[in-house]
N, C-alpha and C positions, 0 to 999 in steps of 0.2 A: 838775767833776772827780769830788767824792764821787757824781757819781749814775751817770755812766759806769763807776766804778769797779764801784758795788753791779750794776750791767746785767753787769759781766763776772764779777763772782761769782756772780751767780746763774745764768749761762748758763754757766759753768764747772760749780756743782754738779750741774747738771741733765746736762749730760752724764757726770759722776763716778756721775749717777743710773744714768743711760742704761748706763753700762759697767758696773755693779752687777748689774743687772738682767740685761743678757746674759749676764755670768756665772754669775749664779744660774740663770737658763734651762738652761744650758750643761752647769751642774753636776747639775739635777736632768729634765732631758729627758732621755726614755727613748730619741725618736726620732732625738735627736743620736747615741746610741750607734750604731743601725744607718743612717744617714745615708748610709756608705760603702756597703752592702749592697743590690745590685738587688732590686727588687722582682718577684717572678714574675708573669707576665701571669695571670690567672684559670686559663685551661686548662693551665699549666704546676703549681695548685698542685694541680690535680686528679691525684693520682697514683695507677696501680695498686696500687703499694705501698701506699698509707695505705688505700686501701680494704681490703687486702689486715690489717694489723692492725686497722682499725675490727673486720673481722665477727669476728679471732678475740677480741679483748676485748668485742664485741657480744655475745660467744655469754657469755662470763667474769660480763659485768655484769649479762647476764639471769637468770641461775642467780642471784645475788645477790639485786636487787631482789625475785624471784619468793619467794627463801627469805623476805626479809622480808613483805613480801606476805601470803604462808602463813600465815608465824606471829603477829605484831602489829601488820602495815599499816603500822609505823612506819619509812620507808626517807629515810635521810638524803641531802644532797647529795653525788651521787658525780662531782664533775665533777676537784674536786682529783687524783683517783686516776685516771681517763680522761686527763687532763692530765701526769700525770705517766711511767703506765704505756707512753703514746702517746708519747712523748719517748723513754722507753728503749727501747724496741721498734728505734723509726726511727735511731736513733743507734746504735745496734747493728749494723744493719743496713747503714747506708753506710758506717760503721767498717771492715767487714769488706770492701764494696766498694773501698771507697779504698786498703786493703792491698794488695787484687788487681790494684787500675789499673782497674778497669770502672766507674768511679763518674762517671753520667753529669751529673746532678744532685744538687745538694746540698740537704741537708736544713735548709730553712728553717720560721720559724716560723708561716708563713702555711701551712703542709704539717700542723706540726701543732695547729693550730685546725682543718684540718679534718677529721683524724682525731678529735679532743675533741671535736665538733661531732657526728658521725656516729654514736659508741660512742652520745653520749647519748640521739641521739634514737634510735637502736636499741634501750636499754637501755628510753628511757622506753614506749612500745608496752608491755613489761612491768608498768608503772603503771596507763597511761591505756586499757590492753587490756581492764580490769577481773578479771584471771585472782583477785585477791583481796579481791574486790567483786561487781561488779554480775554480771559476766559468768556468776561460780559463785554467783552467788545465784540462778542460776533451774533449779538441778541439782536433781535429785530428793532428793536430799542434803542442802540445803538447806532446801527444801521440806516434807522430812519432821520437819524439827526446827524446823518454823513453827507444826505443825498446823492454821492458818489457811491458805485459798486454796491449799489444794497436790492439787489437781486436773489433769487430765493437761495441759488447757488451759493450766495458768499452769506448766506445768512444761518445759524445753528442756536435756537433758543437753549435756556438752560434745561436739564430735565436732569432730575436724581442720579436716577440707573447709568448715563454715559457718562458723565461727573463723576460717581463713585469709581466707577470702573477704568474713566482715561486715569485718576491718580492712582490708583494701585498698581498700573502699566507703569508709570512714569516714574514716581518717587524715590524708589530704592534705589536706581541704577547710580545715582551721586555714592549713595555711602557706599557701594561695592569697590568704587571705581577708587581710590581713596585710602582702603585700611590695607593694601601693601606698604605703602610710602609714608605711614605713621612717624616711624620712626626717624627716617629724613625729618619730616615737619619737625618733630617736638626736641626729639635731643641730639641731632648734628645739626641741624642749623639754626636750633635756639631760637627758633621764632616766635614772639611774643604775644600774639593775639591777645592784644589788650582787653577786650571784652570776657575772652574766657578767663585771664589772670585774676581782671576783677571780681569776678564773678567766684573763683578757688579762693581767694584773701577773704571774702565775706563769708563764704560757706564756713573757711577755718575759725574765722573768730566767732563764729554762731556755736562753736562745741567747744570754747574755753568759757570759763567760767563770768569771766566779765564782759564778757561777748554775748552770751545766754543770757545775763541781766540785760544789755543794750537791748537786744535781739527782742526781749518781751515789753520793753518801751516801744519800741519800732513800731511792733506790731498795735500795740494800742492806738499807736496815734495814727494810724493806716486804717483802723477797725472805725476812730471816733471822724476820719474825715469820707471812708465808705460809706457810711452812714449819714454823714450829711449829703454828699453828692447823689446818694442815690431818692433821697427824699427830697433833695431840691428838683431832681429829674422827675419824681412823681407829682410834686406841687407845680412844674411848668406846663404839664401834662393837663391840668384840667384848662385851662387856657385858650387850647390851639385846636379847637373846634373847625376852623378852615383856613382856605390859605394865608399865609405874610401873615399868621395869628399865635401873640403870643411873648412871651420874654425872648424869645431867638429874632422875632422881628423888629424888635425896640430900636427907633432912630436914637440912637445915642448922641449925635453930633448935627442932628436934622436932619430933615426928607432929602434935601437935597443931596447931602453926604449917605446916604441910609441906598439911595438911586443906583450910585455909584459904587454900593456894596462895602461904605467905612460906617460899621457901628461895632458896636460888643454885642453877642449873642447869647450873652450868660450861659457858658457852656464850661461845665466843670472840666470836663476831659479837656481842652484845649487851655485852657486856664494850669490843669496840671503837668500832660505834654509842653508846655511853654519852662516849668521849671526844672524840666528830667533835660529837654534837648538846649545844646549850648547858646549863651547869648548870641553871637555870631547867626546864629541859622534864624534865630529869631528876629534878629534886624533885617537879616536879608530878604527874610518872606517881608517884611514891613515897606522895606524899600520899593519892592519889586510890587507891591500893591500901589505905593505912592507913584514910581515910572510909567504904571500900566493904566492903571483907573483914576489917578488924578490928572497925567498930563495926555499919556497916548491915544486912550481910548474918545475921552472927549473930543480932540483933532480929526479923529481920522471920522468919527462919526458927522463932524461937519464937512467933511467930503462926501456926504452921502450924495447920489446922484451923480458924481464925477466919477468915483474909485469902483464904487456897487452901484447896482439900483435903488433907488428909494424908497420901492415895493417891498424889498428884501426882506422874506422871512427875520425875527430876532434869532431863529435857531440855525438859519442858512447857514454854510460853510462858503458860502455865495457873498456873504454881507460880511459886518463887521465879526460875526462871531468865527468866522473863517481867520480873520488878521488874530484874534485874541490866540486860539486853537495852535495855527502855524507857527508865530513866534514862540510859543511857549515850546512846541516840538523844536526847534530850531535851537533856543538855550538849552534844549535837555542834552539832547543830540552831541549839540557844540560842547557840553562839559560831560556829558558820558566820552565820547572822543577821546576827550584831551586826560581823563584821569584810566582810562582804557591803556592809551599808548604808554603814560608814565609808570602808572602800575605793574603793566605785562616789561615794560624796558627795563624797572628797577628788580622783578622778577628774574629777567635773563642777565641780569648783571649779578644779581645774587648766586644764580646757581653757576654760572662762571667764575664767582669769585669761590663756591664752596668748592666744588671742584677740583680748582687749579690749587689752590692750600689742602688737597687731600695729597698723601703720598702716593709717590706711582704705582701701580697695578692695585690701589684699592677701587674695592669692591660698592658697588652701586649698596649703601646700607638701610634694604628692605628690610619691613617687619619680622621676615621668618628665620634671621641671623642676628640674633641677641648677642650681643658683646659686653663687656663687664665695665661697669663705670671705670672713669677716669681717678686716678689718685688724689688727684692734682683738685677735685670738685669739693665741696663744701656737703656737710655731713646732710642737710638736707635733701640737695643733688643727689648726691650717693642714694640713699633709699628712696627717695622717689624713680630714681632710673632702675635700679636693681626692679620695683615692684611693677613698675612700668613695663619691662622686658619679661618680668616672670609669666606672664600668660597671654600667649602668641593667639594667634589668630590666621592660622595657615593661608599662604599664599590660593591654594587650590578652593579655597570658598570664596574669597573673592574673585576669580577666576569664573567659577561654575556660576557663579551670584549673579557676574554681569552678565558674561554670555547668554544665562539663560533666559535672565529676565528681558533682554536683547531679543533674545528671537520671539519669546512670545509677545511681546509689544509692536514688534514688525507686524506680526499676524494679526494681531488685533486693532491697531491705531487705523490702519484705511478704512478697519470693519465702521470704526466711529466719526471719522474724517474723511469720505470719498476724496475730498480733494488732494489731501495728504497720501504719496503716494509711496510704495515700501521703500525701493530706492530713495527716498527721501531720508526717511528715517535710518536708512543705513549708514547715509554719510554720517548722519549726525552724530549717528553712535562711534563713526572712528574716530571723528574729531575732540566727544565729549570728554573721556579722559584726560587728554592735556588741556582742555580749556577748565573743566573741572581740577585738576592739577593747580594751573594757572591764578585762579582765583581762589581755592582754600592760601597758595602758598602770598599772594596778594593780600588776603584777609591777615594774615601770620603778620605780616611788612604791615599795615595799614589801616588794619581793622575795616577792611572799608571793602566789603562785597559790592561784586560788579554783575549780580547774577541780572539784573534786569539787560544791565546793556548789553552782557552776549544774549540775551533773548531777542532785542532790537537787532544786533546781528543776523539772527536767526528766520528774523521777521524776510530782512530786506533780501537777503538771499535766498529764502526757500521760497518765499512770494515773487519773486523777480524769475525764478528757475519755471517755478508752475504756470507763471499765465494769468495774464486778465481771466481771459477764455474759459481758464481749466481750473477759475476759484481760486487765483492767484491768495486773494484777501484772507481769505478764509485756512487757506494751508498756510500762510507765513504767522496766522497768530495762533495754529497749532502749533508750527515750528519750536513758535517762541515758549508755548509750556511745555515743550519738551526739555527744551536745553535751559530754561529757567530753572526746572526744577531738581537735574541732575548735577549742576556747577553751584545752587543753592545748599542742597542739602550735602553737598562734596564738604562746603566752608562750614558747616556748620556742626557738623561730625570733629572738623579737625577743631575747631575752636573747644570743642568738650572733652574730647582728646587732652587739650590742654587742661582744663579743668578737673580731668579727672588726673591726669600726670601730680598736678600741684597738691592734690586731696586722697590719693595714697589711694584712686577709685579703679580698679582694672579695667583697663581697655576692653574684654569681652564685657562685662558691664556695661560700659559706656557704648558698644556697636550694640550689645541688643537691645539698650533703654530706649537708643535712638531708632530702631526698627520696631519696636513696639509702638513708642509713640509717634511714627509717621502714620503707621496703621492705624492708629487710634486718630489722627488726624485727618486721613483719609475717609474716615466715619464723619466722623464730628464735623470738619468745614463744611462738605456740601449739604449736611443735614441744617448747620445751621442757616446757612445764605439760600435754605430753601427756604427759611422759618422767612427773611427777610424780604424776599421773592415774590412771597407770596400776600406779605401781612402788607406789606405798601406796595402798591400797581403800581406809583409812578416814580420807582426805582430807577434811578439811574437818569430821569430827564434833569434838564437844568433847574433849577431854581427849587427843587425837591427838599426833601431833611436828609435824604441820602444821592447826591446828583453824580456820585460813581466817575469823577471826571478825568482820570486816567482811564478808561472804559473808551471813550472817544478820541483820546490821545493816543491809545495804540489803537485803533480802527484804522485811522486815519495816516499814522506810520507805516503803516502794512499798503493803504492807497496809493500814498505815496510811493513804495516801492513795486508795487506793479504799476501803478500808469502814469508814473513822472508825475510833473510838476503843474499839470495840465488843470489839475483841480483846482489850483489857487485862487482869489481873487486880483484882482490889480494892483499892482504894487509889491504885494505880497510878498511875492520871491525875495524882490530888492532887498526889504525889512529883514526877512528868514536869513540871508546871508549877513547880514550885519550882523545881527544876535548870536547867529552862528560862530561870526568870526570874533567877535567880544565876548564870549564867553569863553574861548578856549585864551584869549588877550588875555582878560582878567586872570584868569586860573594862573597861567606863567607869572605874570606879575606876583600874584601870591607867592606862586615858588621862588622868584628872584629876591623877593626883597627880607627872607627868613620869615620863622616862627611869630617874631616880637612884631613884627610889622603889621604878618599876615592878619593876624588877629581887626586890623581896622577896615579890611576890604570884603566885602561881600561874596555871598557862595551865589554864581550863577543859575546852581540847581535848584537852589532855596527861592531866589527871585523869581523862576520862570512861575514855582507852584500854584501865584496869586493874579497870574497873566490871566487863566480862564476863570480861576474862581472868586476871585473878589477876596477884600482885605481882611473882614470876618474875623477867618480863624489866628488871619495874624495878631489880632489887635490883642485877642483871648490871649495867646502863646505869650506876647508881649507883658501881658499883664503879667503872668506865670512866671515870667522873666525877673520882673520887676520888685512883685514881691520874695523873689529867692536873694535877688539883689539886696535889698531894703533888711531881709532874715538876717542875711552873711555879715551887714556891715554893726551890726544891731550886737548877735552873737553868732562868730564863724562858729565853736563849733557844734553848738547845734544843729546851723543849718547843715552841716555837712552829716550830722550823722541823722536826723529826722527829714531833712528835705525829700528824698528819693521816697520815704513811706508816707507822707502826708501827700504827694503827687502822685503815688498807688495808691490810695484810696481815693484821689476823686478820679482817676482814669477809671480805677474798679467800679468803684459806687453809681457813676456815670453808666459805664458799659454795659454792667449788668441789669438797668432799670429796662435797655432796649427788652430785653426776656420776656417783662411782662407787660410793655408796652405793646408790642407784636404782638403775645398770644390776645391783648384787648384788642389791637383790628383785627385778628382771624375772626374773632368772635361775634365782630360787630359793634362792641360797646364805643362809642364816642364821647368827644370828651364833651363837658356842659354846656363853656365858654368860649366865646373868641374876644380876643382882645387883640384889638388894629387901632394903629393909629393913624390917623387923617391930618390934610392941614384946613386951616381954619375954613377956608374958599369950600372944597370939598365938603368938609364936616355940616357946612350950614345947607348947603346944595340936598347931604342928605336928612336933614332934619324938617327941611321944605320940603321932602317926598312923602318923609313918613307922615307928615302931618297935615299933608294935603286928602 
């Protein structure tokens, strides 16, 4: 009796389990929500219309990234604001349709993945085009503020038609390379790319119902802070009539710290990238301004005459701005390295661990062998993997994709690069796929693309193989947009992959949203960094509104791997090795001491960015830091759900005044005023001229 009795309690709890369970499902599945909601066939999510706002926020996000680019290379994730921007666009829109009765289709979320899908990878072409790298590192411009290797040979200005044409060569061959091994990525090795995850959690709760109320706050207070950034951009604008003129030139802290390059530049975009990228990165650009321009640079410039000459151009590579340039290559270097080897080693330990936990004689599980979810998965799993697998994408098109695109880029790239030779390019094609491979499954583990550092790879060996001689310079920073762009756009297909996995968006979807807007990208970048090219001549020099300083960072990478070390000035090397060897220091420490630790120690990458450029853009970011800090502690959860849209709107509102900034100097119109400030010595000096 007691043991039948215990048999019925325990097959009572277990079902009381059972019911627990469902309801907890019930309560926290996303997919239960849209459950009722058809799901659009592939070609139904592919809509005019969403192409129709991908290109005009493709054209928004390129002006963006390119300003970043420009100015400090540092361009934060913009996928929250493509995600969001791409929600109010298409909702607006059927809104308006459905008013009228002509609303044929409704705006689902699988519509807008791949609008977000499309801006990005349009926007990224902007990045991985190398307009604020590699690409303008091989300008005369460049060139001339190398003094090393800048001969006609290693020199190739920008010009439309070969820009247009090397990215159409280049671009595709990442996503070809890629959509067999989908399914590895997304559902046997559960890799989480955190960016795409967040990026599907925001898109879902933009089409529940209280999400669509957030989603239209968001967007206002994103519209009401556009609006001011872009009218603060227009009113600093009448100001800066010439040079050091202007609210970007304001000594905040004095001439003397102003010298040194420590003021605030009232600059919205850095004010709002300061509140989208983590405090961590923010301190570390701060610090690494305080190490460089408060204690180092002042030192070594009192060695003038010992270390350099005291003739020494201020733009030599010969003088001081040689020690700024090398160090800072040296910590990129020394922590590209060290997160390269950890990356690719925690890569090969993952797929030995997937591997050896698969049963014997299973099957490598490519895209084009769909298998049936697991039992054992939770009811969201279950149909997100069922609709995931339902529309393959034949192994034989990516196949034919790469190869083809493969030989005609052989054919074509030496037509636009004499120095870059086909054998060159061949290797690189065998190697691409496993480094492409290597860093989508890197991004999956890490979120953290490494597509610049296999470019720097790509620098030192394909320039080291070609030659001083033979244009060494000039073919290793083609190298590097080759394999930039193919291991770039590899990570960033799988990351939407994911995004579309989580949003019920099919993979052929997601491979042609992102083959559209590469296309559209491959337009759009070099159209617009012609706009910028053109509209400001002194593009890319130091002390500019646009000084391009990774442009000279990789010139000068590429020097370095064709003719050694020979370039340096005095000292120099010594320095480059220390920085080199503390950077990859530091980074280990970080991984020794955990998570909780890590959070107190600086990111060596972040520190070097202020070596060349001065503290500026830190102090802006810092600010942006501070009041998200000051938000949080005020009300967390507003800052958490407004923060990300009030910093898209002054990054937008900021980005997009450059538009009509530019088309005013194509046209010649200048601005009224200059506003500079003097110190008092000066100031009377010139009041005694004018008045004499």
């Amino acid at each position: 009796m007691d043991s039948r009795s215990n048999s019925v309690n325990r097959n009572t709890k277990k079902n009381d389990d059972d019911n627990i369970t469902q309801r907890e499902e019930a309560l926290y599945s996303v997919e239960r929500i849209f459950e009722s909601k058809e799901v659009p066939s592939w070609q139904n999510q592919l809509t005019l219309r969403a192409f129709c706002v991908s290109f005009i926020l493709g054209i928004l996000f390129t002006f963006i990234v390119l300003k970043l680019s420009l100015t400090t290379g540092i361009i934060p994730s913009l996928n929250v604001s493509a995600g969001l921007l791409g929600f109010f666009f298409l909702k607006t829109w059927t809104k308006l349709l459905e008013k009228s009765g002509i609303l044929k289709q409704p705006f689902t979320r699988q519509e807008n993945t791949v609008i977000q899908t499309c801006v990005v990878a349009t926007s990224g072409i902007a990045f991985s085009g190398g307009f604020g790298s590699y690409l303008f590192a091989m300008s005369e411009v460049a060139a001339k503020q190398s003094t090393e290797a800048n001969n006609a040979f290693n020199i190739k200005n920008p010009s439309l038609g070969w820009m247009i044409g090397f990215l159409f060569v280049v671009s595709f061959l990442g996503l070809f390379s890629v959509v067999p091994l989908r399914k590895i990525m997304i559902i046997d090795f559960k890799l989480t790319y955190p960016s795409g995850t967040a990026t599907a959690h925001l898109i879902n709760s933009f089409h529940t119902p209280q999400g669509a109320k957030l989603a239209k706050k968001q967007v206002k207070a994103l519209a009401k802070f556009f609006s001011f950034s872009f009218l603060w951009g227009f009113f600093q604008w009448f100001f800066t009539a010439g040079d050091d003129c202007g609210f970007a030139s304001f000594p905040t802290f004095g001439l003397k710290a102003y010298e040194n390059k420590f003021y605030f530049d009232f600059s919205a975009t850095y004010v709002g990238v300061g509140m989208i990228c983590p405090y961590l990165i923010n301190i570390s650009l701060l610090l690494g301004s305080i190490l460089s321009w408060g204690i180092m640079w002042p030192l070594i410039q009192d060695r003038k005459g010992h270390w350099f000459p005291a003739d020494e151009s201020p733009s030599s590579l010969h003088g001081l701005q040689g020690y700024k340039v090398f160090i800072a290559i040296a910590m990129i270097l020394g922590d590209g390295l060290y997160n390269f080897c950890k990356v690719f080693g925690r890569t090969l330990y993952g797929l030995y661990f997937q591997f050896c936990s698969k049963d014997e004689g299973a099957v490598l599980p490519v895209g084009a062998r769909p298998s049936p979810p697991e039992p054992s998965m939770s009811f969201d799993d279950q149909r997100r993997t069922t609709l995931f697998l339902k529309d393959q994408i034949p192994i034989w098109v990516s196949i034919v994709g790469y190869v083809g695109i493969a030989i005609v880029s052989t054919i074509t790239l030496p037509h636009i690069f004499h120095q870059l030779k086909w054998y060159h390019i061949i290797v690189i094609y065998v190697f691409a796929p496993v480094l492409a491979f290597c860093n989508a499954y890197g991004c999956g583990l890490t979120d953290w693309s490494l597509a610049s550092t296999y470019g720097k790879l790509a620098i030192f060996t394909i320039g080291a193989w070609a030659g001083a001689s033979h244009g060494g310079v000039l073919a290793g920073l083609a190298a590097c947009g080759v394999m930039m762009n193919i291991v770039s756009t590899a990570s960033d297909l799988t990351q939407d992959f994911k995004t579309g996995y989580m949003t019920l968006a099919s993979p052929r979807s997601m491979f042609i949203s992102q083959i559209i807007g590469t296309a559209m990208g491959c337009l759009i970048s070099p159209c617009v960094f012609w706009l910028f090219y053109k509209a400001f001549p002194d593009l890319g020099t130091q002390g500019s509104a646009y000084p391009a300083p990774y442009a000279l960072v990789y010139r000068n990478m590429s020097i370095i791997g064709v003719e050694g070390f020979s370039a340096l000035p005095k000292n120099c090397l010594t320095l480059c090795c220390v920085f080199f060897i503390g950077a990859i220091v530091i980074n280990g420490i970080r991984d020794l001491v955990g998570k909780n630790k890590a959070k107190y120690i600086p990111l060596p990458m972040a520190m070097a960015i202020p070596f060349y450029l001065g503290s500026y853009f830190a102090i802006d970011m810092c600010l942006g830091s501070l009041i998200l800090f000051v938000w949080t502690k005020i009300n967390k959860a507003k800052a958490d759900a407004f923060g990300p849209a009030v910093a898209s709107g002054l990054i937008c509102g900021d980005g997009i005044w450059t538009l009509p900034s530019s088309i005013l100097a194509l046209v010649g119109v200048t601005p009224p005023i200059c506003m500079k400030f003097l110190s008092r010595n000066a100031n009377t000096r010139v009041d005694s001229l004018l008045n004499s």
